[in-house]
PDB file of N, H, CA, C and O in Angstrom:
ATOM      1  N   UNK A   1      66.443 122.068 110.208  1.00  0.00           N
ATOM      2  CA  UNK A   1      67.812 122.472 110.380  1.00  0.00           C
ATOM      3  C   UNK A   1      68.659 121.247 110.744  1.00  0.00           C
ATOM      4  O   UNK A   1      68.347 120.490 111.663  1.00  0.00           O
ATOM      5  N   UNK A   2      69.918 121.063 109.858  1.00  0.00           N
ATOM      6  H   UNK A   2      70.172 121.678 109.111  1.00  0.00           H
ATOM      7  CA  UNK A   2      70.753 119.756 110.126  1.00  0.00           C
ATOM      8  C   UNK A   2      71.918 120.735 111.156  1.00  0.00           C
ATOM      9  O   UNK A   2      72.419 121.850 111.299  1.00  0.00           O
ATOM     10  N   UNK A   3      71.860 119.109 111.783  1.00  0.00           N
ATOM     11  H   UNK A   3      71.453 118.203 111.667  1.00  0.00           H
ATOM     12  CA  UNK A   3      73.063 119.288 113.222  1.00  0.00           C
ATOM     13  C   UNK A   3      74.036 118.102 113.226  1.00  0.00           C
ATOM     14  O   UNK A   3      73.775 116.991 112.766  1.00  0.00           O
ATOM     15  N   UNK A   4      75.247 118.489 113.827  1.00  0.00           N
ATOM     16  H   UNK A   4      75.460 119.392 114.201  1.00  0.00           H
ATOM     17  CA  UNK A   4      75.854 117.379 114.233  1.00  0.00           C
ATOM     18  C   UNK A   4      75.259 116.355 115.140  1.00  0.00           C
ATOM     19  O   UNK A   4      75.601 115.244 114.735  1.00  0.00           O
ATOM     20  N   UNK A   5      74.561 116.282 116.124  1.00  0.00           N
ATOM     21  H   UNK A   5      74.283 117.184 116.453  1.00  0.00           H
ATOM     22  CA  UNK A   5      74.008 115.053 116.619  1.00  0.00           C
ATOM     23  C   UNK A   5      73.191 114.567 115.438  1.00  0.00           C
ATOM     24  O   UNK A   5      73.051 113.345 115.486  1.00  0.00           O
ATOM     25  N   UNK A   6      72.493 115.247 114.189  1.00  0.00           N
ATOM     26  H   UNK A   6      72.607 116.240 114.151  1.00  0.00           H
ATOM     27  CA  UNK A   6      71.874 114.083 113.243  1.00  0.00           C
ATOM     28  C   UNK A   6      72.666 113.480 112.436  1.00  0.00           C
ATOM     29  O   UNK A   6      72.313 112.581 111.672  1.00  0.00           O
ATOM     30  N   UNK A   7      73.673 113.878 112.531  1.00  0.00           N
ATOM     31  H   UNK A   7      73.960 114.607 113.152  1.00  0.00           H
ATOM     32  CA  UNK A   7      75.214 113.545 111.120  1.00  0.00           C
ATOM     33  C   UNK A   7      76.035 111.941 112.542  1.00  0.00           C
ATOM     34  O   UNK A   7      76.450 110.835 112.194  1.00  0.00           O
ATOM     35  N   UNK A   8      75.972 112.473 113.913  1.00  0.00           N
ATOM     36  H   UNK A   8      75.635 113.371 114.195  1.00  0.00           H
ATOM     37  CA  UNK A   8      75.945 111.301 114.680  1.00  0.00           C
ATOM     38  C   UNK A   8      75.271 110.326 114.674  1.00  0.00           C
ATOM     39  O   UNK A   8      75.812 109.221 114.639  1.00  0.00           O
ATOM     40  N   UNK A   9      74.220 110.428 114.698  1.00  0.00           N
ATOM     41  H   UNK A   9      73.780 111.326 114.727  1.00  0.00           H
ATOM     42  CA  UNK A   9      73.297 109.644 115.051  1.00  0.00           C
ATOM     43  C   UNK A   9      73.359 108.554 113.760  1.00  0.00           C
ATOM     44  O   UNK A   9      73.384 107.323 113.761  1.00  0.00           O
ATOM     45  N   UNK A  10      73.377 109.683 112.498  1.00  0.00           N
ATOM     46  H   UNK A  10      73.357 110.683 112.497  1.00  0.00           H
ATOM     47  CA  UNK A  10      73.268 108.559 111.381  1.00  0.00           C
ATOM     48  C   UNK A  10      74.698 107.697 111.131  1.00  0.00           C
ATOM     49  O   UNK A  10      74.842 106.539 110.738  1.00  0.00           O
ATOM     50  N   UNK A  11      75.508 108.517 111.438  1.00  0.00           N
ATOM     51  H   UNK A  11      75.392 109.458 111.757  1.00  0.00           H
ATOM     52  CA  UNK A  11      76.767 108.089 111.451  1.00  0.00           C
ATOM     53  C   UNK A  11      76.895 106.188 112.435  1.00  0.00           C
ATOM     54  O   UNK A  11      77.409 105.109 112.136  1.00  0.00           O
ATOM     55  N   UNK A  12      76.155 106.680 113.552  1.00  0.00           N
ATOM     56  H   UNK A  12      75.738 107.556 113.795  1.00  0.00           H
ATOM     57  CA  UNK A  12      76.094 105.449 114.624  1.00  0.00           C
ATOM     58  C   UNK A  12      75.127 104.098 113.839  1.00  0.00           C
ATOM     59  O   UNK A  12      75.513 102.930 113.793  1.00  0.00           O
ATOM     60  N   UNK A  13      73.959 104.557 113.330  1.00  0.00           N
ATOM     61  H   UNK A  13      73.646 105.506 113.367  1.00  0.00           H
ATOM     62  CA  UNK A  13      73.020 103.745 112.813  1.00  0.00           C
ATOM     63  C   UNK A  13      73.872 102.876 111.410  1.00  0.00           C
ATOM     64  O   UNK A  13      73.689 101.698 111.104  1.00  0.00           O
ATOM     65  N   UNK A  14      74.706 103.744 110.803  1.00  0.00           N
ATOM     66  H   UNK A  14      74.855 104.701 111.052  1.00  0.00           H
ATOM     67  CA  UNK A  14      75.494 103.029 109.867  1.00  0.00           C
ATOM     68  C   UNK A  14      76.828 102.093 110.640  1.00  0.00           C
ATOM     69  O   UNK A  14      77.110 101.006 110.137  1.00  0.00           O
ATOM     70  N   UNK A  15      77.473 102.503 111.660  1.00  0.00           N
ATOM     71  H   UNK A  15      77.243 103.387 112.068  1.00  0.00           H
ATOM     72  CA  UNK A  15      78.107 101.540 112.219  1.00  0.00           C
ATOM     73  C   UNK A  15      77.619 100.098 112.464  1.00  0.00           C
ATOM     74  O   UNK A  15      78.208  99.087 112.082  1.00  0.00           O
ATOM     75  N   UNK A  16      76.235 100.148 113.291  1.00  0.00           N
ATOM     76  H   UNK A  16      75.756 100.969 113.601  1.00  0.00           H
ATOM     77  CA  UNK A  16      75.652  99.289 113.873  1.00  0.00           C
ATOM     78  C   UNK A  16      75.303  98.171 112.632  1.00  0.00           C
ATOM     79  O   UNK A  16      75.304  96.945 112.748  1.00  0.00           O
ATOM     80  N   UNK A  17      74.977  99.044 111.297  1.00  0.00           N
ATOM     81  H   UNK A  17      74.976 100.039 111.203  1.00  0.00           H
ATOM     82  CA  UNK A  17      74.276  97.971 110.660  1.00  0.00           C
ATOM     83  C   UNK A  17      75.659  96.847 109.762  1.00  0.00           C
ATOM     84  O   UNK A  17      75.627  95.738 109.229  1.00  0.00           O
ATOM     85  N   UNK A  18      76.993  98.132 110.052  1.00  0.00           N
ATOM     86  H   UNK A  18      77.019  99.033 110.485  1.00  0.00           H
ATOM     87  CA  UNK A  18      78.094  97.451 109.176  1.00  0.00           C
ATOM     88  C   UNK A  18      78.504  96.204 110.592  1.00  0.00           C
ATOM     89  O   UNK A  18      79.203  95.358 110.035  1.00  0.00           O
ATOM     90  N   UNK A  19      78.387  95.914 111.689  1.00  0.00           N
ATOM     91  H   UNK A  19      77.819  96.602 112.141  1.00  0.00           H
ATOM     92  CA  UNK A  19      79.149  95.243 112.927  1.00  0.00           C
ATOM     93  C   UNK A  19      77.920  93.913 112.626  1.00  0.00           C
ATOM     94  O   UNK A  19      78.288  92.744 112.506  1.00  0.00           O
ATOM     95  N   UNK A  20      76.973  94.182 112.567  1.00  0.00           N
ATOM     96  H   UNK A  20      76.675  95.131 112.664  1.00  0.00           H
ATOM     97  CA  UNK A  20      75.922  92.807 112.032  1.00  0.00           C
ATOM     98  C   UNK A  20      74.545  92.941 112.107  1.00  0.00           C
ATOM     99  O   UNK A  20      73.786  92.071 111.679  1.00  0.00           O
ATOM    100  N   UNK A  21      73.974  94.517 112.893  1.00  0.00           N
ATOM    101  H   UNK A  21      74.590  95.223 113.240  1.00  0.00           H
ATOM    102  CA  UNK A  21      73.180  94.367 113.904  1.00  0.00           C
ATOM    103  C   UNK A  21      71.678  94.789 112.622  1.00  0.00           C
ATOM    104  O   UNK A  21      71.788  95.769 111.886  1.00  0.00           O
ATOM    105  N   UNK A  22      70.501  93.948 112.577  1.00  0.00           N
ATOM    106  H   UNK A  22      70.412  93.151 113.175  1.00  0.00           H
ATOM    107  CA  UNK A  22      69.920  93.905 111.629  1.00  0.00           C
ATOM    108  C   UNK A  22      68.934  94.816 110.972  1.00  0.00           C
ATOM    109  O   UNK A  22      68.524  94.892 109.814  1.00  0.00           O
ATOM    110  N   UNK A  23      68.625  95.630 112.306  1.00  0.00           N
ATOM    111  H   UNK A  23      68.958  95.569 113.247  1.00  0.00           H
ATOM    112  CA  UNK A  23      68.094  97.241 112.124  1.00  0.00           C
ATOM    113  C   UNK A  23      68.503  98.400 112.720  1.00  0.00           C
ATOM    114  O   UNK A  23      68.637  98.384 113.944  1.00  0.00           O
ATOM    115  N   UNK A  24      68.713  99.335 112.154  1.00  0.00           N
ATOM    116  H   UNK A  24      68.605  99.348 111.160  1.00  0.00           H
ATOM    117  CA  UNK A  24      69.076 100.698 113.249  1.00  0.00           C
ATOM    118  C   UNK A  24      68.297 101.657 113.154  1.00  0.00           C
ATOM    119  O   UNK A  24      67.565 101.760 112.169  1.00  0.00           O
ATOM    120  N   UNK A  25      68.292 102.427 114.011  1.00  0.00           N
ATOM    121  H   UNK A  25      68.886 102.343 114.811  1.00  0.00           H
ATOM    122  CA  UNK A  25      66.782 103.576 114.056  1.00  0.00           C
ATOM    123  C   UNK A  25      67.345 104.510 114.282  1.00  0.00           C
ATOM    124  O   UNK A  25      68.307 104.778 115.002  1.00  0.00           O
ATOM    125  N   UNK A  26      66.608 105.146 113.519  1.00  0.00           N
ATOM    126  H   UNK A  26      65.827 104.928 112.934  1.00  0.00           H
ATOM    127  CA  UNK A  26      67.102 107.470 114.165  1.00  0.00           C
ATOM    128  C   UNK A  26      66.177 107.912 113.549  1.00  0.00           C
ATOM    129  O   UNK A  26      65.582 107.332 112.641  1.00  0.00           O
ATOM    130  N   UNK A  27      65.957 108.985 113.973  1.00  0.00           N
ATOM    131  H   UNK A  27      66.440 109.457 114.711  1.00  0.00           H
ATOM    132  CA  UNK A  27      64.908 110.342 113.938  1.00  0.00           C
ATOM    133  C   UNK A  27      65.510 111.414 112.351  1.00  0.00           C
ATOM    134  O   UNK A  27      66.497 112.098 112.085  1.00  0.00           O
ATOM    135  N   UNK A  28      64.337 111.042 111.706  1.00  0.00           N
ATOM    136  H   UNK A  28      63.534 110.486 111.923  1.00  0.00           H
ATOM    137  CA  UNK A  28      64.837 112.060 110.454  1.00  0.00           C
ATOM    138  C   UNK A  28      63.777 112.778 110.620  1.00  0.00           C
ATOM    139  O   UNK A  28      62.818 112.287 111.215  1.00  0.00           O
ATOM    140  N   UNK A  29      63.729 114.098 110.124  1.00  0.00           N
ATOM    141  H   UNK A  29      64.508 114.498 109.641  1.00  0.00           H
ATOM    142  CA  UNK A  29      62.830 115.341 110.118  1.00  0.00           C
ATOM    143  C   UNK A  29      61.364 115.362 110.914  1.00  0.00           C
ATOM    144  O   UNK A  29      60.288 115.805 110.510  1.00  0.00           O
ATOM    145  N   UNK A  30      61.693 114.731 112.183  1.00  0.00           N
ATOM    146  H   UNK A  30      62.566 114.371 112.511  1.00  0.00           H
ATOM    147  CA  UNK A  30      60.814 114.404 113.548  1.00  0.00           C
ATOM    148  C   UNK A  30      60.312 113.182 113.264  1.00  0.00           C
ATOM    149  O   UNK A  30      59.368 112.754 113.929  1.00  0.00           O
ATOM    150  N   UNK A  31      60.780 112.558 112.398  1.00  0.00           N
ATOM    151  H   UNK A  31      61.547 112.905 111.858  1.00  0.00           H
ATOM    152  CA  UNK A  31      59.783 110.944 112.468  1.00  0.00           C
ATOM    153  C   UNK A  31      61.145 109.755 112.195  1.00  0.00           C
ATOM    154  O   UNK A  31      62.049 109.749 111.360  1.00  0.00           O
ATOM    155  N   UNK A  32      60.850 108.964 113.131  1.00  0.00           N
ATOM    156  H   UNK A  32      60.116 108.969 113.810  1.00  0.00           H
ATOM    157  CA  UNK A  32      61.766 107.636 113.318  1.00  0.00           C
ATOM    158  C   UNK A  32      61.315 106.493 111.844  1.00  0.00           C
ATOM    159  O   UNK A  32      60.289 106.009 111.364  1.00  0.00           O
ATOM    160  N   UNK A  33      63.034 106.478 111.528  1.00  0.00           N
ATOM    161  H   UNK A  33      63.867 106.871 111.918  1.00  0.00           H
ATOM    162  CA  UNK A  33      63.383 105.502 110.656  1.00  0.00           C
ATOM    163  C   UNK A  33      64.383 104.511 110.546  1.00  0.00           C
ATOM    164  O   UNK A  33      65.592 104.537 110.776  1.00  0.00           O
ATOM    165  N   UNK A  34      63.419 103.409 110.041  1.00  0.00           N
ATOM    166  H   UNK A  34      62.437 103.388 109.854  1.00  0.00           H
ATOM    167  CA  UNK A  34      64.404 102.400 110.699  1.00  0.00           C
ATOM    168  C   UNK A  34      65.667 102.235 109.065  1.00  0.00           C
ATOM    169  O   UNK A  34      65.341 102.652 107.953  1.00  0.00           O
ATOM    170  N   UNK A  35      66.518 101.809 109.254  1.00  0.00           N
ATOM    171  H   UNK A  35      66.782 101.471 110.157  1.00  0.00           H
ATOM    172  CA  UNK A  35      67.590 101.122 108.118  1.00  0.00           C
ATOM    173  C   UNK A  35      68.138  99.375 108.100  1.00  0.00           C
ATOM    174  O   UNK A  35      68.668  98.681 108.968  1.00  0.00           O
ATOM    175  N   UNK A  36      67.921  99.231 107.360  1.00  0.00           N
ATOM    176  H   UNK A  36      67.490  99.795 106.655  1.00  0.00           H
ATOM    177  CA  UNK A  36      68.500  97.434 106.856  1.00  0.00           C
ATOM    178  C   UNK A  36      69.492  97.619 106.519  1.00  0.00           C
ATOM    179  O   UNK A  36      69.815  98.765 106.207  1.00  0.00           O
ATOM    180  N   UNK A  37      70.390  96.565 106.443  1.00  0.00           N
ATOM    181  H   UNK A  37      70.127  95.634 106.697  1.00  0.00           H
ATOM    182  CA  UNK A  37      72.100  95.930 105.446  1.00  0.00           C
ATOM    183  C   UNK A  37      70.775  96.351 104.129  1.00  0.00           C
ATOM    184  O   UNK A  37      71.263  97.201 103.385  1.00  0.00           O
ATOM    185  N   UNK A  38      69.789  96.103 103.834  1.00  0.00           N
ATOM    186  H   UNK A  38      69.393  95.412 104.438  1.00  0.00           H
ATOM    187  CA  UNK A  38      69.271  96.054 102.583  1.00  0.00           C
ATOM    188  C   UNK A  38      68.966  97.186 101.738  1.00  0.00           C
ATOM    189  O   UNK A  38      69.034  97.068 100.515  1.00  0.00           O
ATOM    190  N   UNK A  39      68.494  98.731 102.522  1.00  0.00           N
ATOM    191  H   UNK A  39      68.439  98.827 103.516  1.00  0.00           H
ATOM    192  CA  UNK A  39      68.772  99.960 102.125  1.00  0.00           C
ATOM    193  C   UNK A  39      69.738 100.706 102.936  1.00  0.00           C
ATOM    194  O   UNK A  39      69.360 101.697 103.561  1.00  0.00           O
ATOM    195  N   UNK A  40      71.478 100.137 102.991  1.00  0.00           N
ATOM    196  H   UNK A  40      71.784  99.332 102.483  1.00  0.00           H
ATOM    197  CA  UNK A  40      72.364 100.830 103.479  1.00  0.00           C
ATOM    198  C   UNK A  40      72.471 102.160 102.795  1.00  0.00           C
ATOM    199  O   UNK A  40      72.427 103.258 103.349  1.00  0.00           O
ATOM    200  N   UNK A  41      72.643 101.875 101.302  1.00  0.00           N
ATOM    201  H   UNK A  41      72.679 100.983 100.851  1.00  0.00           H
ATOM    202  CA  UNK A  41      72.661 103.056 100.537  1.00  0.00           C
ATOM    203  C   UNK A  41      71.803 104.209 100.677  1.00  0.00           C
ATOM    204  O   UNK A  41      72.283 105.339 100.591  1.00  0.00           O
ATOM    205  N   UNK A  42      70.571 104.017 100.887  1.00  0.00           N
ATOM    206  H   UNK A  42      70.181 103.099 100.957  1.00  0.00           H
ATOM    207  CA  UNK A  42      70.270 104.985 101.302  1.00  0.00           C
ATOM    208  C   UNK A  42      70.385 105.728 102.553  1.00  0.00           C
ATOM    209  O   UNK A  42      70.186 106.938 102.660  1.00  0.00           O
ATOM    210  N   UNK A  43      70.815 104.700 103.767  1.00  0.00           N
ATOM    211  H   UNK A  43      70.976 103.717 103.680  1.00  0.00           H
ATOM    212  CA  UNK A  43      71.819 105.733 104.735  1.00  0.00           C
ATOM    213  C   UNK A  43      73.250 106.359 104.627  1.00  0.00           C
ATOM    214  O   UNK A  43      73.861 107.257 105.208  1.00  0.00           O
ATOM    215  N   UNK A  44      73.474 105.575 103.731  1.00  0.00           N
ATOM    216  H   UNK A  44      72.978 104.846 103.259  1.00  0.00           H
ATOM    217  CA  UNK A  44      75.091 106.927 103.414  1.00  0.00           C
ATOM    218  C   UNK A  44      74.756 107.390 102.416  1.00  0.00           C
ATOM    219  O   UNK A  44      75.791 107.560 101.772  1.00  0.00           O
ATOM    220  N   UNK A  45      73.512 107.880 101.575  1.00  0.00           N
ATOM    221  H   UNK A  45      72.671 107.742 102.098  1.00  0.00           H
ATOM    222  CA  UNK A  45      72.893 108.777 101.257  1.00  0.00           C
ATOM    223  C   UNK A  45      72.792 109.968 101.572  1.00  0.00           C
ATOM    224  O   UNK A  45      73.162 110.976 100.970  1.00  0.00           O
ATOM    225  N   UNK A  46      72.043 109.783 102.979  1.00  0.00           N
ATOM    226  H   UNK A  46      71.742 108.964 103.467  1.00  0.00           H
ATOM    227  CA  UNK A  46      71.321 110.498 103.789  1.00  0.00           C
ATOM    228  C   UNK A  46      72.495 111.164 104.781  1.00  0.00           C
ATOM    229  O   UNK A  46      72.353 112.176 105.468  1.00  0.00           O
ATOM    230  N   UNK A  47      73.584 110.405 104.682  1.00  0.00           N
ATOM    231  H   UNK A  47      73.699 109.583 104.124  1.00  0.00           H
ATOM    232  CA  UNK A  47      75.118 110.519 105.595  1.00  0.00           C
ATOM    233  C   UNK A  47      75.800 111.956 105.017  1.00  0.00           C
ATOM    234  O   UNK A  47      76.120 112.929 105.700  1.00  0.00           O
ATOM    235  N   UNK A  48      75.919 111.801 103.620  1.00  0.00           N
ATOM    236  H   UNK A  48      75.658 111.010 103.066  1.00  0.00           H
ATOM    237  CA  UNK A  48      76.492 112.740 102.727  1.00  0.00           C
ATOM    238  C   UNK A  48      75.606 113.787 102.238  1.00  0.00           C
ATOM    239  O   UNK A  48      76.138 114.483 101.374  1.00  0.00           O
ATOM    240  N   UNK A  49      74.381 114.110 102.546  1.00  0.00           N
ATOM    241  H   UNK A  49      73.949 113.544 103.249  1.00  0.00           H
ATOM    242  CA  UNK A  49      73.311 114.952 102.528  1.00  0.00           C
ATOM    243  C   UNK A  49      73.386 115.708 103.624  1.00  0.00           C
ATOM    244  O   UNK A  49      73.102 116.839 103.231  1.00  0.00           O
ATOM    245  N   UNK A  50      73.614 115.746 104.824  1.00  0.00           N
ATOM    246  H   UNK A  50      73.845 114.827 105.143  1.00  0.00           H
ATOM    247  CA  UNK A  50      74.009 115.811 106.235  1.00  0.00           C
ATOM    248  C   UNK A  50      75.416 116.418 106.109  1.00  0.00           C
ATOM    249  O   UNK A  50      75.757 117.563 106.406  1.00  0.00           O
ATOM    250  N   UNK A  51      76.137 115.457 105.627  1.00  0.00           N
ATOM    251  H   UNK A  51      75.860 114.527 105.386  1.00  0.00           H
ATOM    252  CA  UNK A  51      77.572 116.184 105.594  1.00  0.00           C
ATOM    253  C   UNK A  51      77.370 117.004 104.650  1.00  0.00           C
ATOM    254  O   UNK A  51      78.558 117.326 104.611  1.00  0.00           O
ATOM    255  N   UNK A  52      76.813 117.767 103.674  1.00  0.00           N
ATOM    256  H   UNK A  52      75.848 117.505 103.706  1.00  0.00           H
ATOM    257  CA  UNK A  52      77.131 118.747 102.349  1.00  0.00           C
ATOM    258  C   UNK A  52      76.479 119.809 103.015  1.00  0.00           C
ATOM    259  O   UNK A  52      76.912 120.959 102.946  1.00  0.00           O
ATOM    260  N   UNK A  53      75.249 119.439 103.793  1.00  0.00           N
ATOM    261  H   UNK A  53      74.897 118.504 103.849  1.00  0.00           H
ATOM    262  CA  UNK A  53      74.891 120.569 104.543  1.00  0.00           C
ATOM    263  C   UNK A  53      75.633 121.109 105.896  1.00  0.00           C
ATOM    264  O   UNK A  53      75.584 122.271 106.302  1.00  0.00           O
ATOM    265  N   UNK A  54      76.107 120.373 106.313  1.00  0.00           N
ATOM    266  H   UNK A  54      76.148 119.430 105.984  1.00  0.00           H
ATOM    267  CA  UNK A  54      77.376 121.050 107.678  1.00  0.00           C
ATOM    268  C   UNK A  54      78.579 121.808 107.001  1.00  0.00           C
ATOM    269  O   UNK A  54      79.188 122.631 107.684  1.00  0.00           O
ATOM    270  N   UNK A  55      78.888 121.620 105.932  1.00  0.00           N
ATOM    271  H   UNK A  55      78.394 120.952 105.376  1.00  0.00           H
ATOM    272  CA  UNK A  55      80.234 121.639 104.956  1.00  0.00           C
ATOM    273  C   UNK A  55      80.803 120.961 105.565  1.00  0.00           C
ATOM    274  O   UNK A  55      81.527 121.606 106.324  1.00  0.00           O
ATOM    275  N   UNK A  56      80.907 119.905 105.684  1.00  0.00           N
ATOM    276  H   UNK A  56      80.319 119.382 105.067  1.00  0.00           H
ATOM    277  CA  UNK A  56      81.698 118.816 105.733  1.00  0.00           C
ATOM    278  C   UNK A  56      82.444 117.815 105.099  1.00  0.00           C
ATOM    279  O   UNK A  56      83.322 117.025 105.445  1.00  0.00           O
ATOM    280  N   UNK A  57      81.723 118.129 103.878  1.00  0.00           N
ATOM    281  H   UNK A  57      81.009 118.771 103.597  1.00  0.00           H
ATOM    282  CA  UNK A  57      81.804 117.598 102.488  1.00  0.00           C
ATOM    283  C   UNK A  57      83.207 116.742 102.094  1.00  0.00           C
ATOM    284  O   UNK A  57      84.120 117.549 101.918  1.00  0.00           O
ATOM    285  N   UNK A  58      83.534 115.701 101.953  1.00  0.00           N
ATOM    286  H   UNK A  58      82.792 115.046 102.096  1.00  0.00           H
ATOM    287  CA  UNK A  58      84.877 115.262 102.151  1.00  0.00           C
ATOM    288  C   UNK A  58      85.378 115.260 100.530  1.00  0.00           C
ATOM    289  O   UNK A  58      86.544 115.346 100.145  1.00  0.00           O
ATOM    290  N   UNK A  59      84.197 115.141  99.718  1.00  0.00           N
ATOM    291  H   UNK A  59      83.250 115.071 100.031  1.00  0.00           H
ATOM    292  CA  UNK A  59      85.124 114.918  97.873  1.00  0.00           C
ATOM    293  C   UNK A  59      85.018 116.333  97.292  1.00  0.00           C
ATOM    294  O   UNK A  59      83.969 116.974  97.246  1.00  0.00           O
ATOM    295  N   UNK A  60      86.024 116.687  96.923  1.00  0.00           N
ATOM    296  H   UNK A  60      86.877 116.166  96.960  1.00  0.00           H
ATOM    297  CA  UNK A  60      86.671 117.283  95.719  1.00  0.00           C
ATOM    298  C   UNK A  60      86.739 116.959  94.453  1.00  0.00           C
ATOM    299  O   UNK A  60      86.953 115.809  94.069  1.00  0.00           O
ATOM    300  N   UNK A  61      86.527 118.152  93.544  1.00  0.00           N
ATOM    301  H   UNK A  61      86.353 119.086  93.856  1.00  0.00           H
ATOM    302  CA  UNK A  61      86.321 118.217  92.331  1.00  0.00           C
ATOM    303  C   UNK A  61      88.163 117.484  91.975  1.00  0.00           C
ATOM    304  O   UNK A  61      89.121 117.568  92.743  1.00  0.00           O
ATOM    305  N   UNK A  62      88.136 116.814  90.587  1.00  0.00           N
ATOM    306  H   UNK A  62      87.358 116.745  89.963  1.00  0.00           H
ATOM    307  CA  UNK A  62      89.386 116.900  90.543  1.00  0.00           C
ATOM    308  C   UNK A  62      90.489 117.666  90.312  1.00  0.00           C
ATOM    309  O   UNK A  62      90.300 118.689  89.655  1.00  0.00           O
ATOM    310  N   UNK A  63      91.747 117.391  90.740  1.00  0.00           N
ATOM    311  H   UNK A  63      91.900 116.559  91.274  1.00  0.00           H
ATOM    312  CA  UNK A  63      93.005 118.588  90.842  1.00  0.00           C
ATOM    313  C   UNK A  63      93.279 118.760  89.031  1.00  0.00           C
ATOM    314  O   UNK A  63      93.330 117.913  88.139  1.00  0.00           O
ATOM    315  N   UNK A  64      93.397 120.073  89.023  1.00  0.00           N
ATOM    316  H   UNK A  64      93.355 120.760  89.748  1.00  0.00           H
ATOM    317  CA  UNK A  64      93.573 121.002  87.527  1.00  0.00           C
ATOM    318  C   UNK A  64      94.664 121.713  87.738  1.00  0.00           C
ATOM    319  O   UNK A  64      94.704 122.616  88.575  1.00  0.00           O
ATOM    320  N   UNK A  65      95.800 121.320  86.885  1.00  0.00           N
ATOM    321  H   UNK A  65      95.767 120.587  86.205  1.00  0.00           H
ATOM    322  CA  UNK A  65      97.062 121.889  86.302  1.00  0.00           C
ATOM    323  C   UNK A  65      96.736 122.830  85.278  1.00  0.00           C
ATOM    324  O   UNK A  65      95.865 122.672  84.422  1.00  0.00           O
ATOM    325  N   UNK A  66      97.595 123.962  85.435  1.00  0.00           N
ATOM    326  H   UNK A  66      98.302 124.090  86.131  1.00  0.00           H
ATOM    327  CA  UNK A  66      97.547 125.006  84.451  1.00  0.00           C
ATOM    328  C   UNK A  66      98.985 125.229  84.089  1.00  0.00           C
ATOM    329  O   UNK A  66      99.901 125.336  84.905  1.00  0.00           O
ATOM    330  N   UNK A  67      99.091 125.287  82.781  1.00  0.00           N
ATOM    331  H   UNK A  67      98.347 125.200  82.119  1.00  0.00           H
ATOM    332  CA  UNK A  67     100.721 125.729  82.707  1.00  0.00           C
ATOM    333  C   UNK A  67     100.655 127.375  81.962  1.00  0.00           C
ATOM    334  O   UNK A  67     101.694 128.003  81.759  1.00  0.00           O
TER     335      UNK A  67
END
């Protein structure tokens, strides 16, 4: 079950690695993982996987005019 402290947590681990800091760690589905600048992508991956499951979801399909 996804929560806001895991949508935090990853949220924090992606800060840390954008400010310089060379690994960040958090707990995914009970087991600790670490992230590099080198697989960022796969933490805002894992960011927007988190957010689609909270509905948090920030993108939209695009806007459709009808006349």
């Amino acid at each position: 079950m996804v929560t806001m402290t895991d949508l935090t947590e990853a949220r924090r681990a992606l800060h840390e690695l954008a400010i310089g800091k060379r690994v960040a760690t958090i707990m995914k589905d009970g087991r600790r993982v670490e992230y590099s600048s080198i697989n960022i992508g796969d933490l805002k991956k894992y960011i927007k996987e988190l957010e689609d499951a909270l509905g948090l979801s920030k993108r939209r399909g695009p806007a459709r005019f009808f006349l």
